[in-house]
C-alpha positions in Angstrom: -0.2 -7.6 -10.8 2.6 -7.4 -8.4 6.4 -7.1 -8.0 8.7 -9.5 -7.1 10.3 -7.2 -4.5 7.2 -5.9 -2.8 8.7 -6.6 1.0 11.5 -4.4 0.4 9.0 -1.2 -0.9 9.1 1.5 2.3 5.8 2.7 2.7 5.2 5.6 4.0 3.6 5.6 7.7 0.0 4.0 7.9 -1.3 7.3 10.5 -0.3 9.3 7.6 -2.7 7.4 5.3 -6.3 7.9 4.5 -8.8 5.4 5.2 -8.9 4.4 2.1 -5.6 3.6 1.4 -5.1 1.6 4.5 -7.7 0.1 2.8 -6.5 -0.9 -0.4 -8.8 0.9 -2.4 -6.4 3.8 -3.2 -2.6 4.1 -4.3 -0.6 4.5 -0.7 1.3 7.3 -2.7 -0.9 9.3 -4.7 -4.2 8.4 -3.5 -5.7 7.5 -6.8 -8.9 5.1 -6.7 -7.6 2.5 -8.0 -9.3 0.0 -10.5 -9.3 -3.8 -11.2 -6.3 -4.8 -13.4 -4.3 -1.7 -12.8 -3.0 -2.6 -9.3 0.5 -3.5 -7.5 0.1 -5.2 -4.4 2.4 -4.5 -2.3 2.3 -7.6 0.3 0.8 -8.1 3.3 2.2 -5.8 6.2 2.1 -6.1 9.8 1.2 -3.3 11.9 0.8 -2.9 15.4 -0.8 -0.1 17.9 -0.4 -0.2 21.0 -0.7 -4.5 22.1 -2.9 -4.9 19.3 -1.0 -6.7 16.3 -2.9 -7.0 12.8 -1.9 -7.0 9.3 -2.7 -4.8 6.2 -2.5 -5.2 2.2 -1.5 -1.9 0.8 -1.8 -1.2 -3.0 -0.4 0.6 -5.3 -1.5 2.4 -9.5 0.9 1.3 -11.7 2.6 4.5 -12.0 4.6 3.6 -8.3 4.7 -0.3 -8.2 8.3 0.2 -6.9 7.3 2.8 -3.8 8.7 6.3 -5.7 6.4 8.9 -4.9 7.2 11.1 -8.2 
C-alpha cells in the first residue's frame, strides 16, 4: 500500500533512526515491526553523508501513512 503523496511526508532525520527503520523493516515513527500487507511506503529517499550519495525506502504501519507521529 502506499499514498499518493508520499514525497511530500517529512521524515524525521535518518541519524535519528534505528537500523531497522532505515531499513524498512520498522515504522520510521513508531518503530513497530512491520508485517507484509500492513505497510505504507513512503518513496524512495536520497540521502547523502559526507560525498557519498545513496538512496533509502522508508516505511511506514498503517496507523501514520501520512507522517503524523501521534
Amino acid at each position: 500500500m502506499s499514498t499518493s503523496n508520499t514525497a511530500d511526508v517529512r521524515l524525521p532525520r535518518f541519524g535519528t533512526l534505528t537500523q531497522r527503520q532505515q531499513r524498512g523493516q520498522d515504522c520510521v515513527w513508531c518503530g513497530v515491526t512491520l508485517v507484509a500487507g500492513h505497510v505504507v511506503d513512503l518513496g524512495p529517499r536520497r540521502y547523502r553523508r559526507a560525498d557519498w550519495l545513496t538512496q533509502w525506502f522508508p516505511r511506514a504501519c498503517r496507523k501514520h501513512p501520512a507522517g503524523d507521529a501521534r
